[in-house]
C-alpha positions as CSV (number, residue, x, y, z in Angstrom):
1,X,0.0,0.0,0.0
2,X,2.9,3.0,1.2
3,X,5.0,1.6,-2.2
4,X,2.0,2.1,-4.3
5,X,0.7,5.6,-3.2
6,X,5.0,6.5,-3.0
7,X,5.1,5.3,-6.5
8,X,2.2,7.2,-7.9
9,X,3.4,10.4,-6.5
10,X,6.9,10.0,-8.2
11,X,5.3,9.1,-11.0
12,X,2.8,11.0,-11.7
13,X,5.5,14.3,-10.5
14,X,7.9,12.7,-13.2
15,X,4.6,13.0,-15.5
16,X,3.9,17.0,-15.0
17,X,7.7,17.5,-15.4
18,X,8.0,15.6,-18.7
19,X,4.2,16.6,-20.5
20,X,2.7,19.4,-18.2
21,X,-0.8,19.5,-18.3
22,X,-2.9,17.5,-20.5
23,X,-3.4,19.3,-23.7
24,X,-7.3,18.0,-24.0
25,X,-9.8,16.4,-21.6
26,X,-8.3,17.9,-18.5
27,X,-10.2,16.2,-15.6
28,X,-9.7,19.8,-13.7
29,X,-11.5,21.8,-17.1
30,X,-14.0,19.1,-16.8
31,X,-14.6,19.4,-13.2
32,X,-14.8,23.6,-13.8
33,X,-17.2,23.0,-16.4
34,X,-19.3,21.2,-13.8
35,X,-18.8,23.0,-11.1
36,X,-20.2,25.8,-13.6
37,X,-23.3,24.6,-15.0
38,X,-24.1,23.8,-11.1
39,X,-23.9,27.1,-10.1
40,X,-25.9,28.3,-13.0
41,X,-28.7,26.5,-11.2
42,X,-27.9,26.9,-7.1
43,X,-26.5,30.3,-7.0
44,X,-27.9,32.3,-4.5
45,X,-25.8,35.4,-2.4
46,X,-25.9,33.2,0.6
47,X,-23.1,31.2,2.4
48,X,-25.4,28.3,3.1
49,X,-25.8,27.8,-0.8
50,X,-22.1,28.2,-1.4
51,X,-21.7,25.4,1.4
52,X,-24.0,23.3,-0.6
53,X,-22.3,24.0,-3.6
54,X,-18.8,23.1,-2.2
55,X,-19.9,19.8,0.0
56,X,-21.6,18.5,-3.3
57,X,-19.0,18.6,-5.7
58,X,-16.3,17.9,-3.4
59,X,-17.9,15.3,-2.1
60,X,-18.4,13.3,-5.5
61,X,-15.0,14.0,-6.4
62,X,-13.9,12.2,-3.7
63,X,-16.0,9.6,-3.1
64,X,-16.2,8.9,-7.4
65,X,-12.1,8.5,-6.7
66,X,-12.3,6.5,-4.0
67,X,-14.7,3.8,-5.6
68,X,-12.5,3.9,-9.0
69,X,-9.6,3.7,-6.2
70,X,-10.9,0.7,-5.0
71,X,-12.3,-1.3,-7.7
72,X,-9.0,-1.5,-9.5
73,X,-7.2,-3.1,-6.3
74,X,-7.6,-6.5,-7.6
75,X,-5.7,-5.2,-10.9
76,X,-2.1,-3.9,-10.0
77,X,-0.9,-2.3,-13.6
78,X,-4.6,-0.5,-14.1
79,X,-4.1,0.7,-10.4
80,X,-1.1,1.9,-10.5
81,X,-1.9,3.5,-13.9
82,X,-4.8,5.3,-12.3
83,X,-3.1,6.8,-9.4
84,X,-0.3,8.1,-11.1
85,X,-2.5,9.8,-14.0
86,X,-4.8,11.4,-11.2
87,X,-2.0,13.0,-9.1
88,X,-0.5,13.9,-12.4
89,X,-4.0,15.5,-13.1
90,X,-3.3,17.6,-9.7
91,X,-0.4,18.9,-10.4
92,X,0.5,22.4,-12.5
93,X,4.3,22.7,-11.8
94,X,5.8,22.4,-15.5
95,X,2.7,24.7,-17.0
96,X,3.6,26.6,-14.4
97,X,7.1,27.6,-15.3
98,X,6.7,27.7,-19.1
99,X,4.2,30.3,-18.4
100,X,6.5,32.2,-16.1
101,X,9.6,31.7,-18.5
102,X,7.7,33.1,-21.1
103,X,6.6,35.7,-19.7
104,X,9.9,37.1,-18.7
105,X,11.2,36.5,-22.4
106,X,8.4,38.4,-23.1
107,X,10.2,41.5,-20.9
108,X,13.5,40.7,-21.9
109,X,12.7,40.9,-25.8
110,X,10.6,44.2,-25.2
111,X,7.2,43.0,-25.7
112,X,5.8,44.1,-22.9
113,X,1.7,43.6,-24.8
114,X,2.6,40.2,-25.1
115,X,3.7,39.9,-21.4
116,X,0.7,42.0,-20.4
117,X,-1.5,39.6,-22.6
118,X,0.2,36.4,-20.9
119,X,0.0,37.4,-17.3
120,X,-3.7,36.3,-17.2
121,X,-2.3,32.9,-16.9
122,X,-0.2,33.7,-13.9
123,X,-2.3,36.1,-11.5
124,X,-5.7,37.2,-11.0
125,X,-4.8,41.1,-10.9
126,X,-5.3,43.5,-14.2
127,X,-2.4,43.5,-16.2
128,X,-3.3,46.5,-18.5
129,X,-1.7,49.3,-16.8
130,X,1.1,47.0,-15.6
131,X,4.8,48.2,-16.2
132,X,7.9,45.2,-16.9
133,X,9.0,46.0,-12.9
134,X,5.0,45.5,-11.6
135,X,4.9,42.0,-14.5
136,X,7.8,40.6,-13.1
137,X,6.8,41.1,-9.4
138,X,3.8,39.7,-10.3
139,X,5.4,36.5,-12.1
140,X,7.5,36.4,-9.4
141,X,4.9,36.1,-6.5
142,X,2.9,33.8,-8.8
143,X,5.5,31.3,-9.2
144,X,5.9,31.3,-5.4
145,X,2.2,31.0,-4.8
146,X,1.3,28.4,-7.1
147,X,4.4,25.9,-6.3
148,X,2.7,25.5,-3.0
149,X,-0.8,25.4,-4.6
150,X,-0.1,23.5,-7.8
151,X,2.9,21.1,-6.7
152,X,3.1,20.7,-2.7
153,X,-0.2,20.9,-1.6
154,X,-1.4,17.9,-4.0
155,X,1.7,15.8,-3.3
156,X,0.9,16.3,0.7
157,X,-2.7,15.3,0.1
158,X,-1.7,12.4,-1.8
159,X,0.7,10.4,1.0
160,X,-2.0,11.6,3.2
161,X,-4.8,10.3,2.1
162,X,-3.7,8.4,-0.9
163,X,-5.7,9.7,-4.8
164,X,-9.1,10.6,-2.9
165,X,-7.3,13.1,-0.9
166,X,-5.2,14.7,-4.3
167,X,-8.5,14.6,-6.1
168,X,-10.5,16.4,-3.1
169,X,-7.6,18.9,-3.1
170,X,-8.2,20.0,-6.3
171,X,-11.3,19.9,-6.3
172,X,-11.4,22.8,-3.7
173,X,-9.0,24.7,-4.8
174,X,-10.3,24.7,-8.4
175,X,-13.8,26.1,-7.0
176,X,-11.7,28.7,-4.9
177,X,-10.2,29.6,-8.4
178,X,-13.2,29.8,-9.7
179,X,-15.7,31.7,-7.0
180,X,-13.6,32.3,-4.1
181,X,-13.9,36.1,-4.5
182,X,-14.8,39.4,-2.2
183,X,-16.5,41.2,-5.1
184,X,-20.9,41.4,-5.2
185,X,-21.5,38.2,-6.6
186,X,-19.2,35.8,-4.9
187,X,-19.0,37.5,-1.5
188,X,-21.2,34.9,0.5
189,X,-21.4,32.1,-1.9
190,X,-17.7,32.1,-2.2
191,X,-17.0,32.1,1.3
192,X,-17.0,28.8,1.7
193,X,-14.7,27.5,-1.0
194,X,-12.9,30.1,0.0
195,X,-12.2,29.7,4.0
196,X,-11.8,25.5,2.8
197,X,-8.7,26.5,0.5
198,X,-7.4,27.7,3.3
199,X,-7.9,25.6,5.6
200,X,-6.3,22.6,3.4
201,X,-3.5,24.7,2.1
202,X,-2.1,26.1,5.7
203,X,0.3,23.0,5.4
204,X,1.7,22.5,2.3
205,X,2.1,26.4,2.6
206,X,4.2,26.0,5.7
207,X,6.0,23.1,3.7
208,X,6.9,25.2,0.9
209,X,8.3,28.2,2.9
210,X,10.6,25.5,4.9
211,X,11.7,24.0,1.9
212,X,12.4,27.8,0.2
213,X,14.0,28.3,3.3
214,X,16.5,25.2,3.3
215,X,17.2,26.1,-0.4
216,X,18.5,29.8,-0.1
217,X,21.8,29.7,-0.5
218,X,21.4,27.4,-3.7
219,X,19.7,31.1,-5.3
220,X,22.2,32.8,-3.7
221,X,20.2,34.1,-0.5
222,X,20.5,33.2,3.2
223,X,18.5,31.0,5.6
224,X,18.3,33.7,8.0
225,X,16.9,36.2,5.5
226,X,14.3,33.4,4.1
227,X,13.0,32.8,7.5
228,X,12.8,36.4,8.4
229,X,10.9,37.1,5.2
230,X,8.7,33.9,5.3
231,X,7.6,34.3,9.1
232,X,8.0,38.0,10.0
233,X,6.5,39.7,6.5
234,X,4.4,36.9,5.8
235,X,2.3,37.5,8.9
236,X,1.2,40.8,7.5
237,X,-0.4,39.5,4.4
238,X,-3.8,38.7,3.9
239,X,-3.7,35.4,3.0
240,X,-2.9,33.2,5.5
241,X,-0.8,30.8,3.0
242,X,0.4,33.2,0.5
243,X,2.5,35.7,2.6
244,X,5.0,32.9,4.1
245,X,5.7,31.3,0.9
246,X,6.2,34.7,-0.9
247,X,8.2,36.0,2.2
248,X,9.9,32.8,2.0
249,X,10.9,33.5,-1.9
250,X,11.5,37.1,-1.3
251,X,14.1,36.3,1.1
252,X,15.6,33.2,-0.8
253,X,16.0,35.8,-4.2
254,X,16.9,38.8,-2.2
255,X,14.1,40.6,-3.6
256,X,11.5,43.0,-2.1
257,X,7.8,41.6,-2.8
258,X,4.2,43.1,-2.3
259,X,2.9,46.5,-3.6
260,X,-0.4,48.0,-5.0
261,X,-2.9,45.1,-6.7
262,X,-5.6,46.1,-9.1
263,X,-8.3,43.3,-9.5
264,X,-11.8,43.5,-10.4
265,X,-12.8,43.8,-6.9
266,X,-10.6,47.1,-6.4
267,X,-7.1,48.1,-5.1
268,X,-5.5,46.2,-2.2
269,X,-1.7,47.1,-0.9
270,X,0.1,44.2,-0.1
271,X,2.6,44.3,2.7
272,X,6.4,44.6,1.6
273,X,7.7,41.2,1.9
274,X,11.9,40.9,2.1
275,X,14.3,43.6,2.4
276,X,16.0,43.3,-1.3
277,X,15.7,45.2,-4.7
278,X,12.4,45.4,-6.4
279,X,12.5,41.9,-8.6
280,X,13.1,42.5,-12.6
281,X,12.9,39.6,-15.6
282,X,15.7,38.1,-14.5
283,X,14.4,37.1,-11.2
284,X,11.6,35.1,-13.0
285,X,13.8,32.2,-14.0
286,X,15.7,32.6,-10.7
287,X,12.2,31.9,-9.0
288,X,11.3,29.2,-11.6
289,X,14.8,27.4,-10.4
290,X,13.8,27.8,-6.4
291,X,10.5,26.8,-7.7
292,X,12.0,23.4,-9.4
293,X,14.3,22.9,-5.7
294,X,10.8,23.0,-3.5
295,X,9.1,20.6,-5.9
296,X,11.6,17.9,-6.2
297,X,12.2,18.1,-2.4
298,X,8.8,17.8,-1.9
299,X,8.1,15.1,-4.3
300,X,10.9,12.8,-2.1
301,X,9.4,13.6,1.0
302,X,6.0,12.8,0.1
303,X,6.7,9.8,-1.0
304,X,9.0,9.1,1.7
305,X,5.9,9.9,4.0
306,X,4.0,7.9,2.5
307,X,5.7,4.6,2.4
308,X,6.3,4.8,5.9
309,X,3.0,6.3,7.2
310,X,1.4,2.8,5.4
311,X,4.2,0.6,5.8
């Protein structure tokens, strides 16, 4: 049981770093598409609908996994197939990076419309008045973000509660993606998916800014500054994920994060996280690097944890 779960997870990581996402009949786009048409039909501005909404379709993700999950015990190659093509389905890491990467050859070539038009991809905030310092800060923290969203948080879920618990994972965070928003429409219905993405990211987040942390000097950074960044700035931030991995990054690059945000819900000034220069392009493939350290590490110690949690 720990060797097959330990196996999936290396091989469905080895997966997203060889193919990245699946180019059609992505599980995820299909779940969004659901999750859409649902709230088409149950969308009310109340929390208690956006509960509903959140406990149904998490709920059949997970228990639709688990009863695939099990069915297949009795056949070991179609098993093992299955888990490692549904934590490959979790994961964003590689899509990830090439969108970052681009983006900051975008910059370096001078085309800032295309990097303007690309950073949709990356971040929620309104890229049209952006300049190439604002892009790249925003690549930056995105990169940082979305390693523990995209990468950690499903591996985690995974040894701990095997392809159900990946599958409920994204499940959530998807629907956070997709409603988990302050503006008119989304502020009660969204709280719930919301406040849950929260809840299940707080340790993979922690995770991510440990491993940031441990892999400092490799970007040319110090543990001391990391830490600072990741635990002292980070506790200013709003989100109560974002700001220690971001801090954690900030410190590890010896860049200075945070500034003014435009989304469609208005402006919100993000604390300054790490004491360095204000990030450029070049600090997007820096970050893609740290980014590549933290996944790896955490694709051995998941596994790791789950071979001996089952074992």
């Amino acid at each position: 049981m720990g060797r097959g779960i330990a196996a999936a997870i290396a091989a469905g990581w080895v997966a997203d770093r060889v193919l990245g996402d699946p180019a059609r009949f992505h599980p995820v786009a299909g779940f969004g598409q659901a999750a859409g048409a649902l709230e088409r039909r149950t969308w009310r501005p109340t929390r208690i609908a956006g509960v509903a909404q959140v406990a149904a379709l998490v709920g059949a993700v997970g228990i639709a996994t688990t009863a695939i999950d099990r069915k297949l015990a009795r056949r070991p190659l179609r098993h093992s197939l299955f888990r490692a093509a549904v934590v490959w389905a979790t994961l964003g890491g590689r899509s990830l990076e090439r969108a970052a990467l681009a983006l900051g050859e975008h910059l370096d070539a001078g085309r800032l419309e295309d990097a303007r038009a690309l950073a949709p991809t990356l971040v929620g905030r309104d890229p049209s008045a952006l300049d190439a310092a604002e892009l790249s800060r925003a690549a930056v923290e995105s990169v940082a973000e979305n390693t523990s969203d995209a990468v950690v948080a499903p591996l985690l879920w995974t040894a701990l509660l095997g392809v159900p618990g990946a599958a409920a994972y994204r499940a959530v965070n998807t629907l956070d993606a997709m409603i988990g928003y302050r503006d008119e429409r989304y502020r009660n219905f969204g709280w719930a998916a919301a406040r849950l993405d929260d809840l299940v990211n707080w340790p993979a987040a922690r995770l991510s800014a440990l491993l940031a942390v441990a892999w400092a000097p490799a970007l040319g950074g110090t543990r001391q500054a990391a830490w600072s960044s990741a635990w002292r700035d980070g506790a200013a931030h709003p989100s109560p994920n974002a700001g220690c991995v971001e801090g954690a990054f900030a410190g590890a690059l010896g860049v200075r994060l945070g500034g003014l945000n435009s989304y469609s819900s208005g402006l919100e000034l993000r604390p300054s996280l790490g004491v360095g220069r204000a990030p450029d392009s070049g600090e997007i493939a820096r970050s893609v690097r740290l980014a590549r350290l933290v996944s790896i590490s955490a694709m051995a110690g998941c596994a790791i944890l789950a071979w001996g949690m089952r074992r």
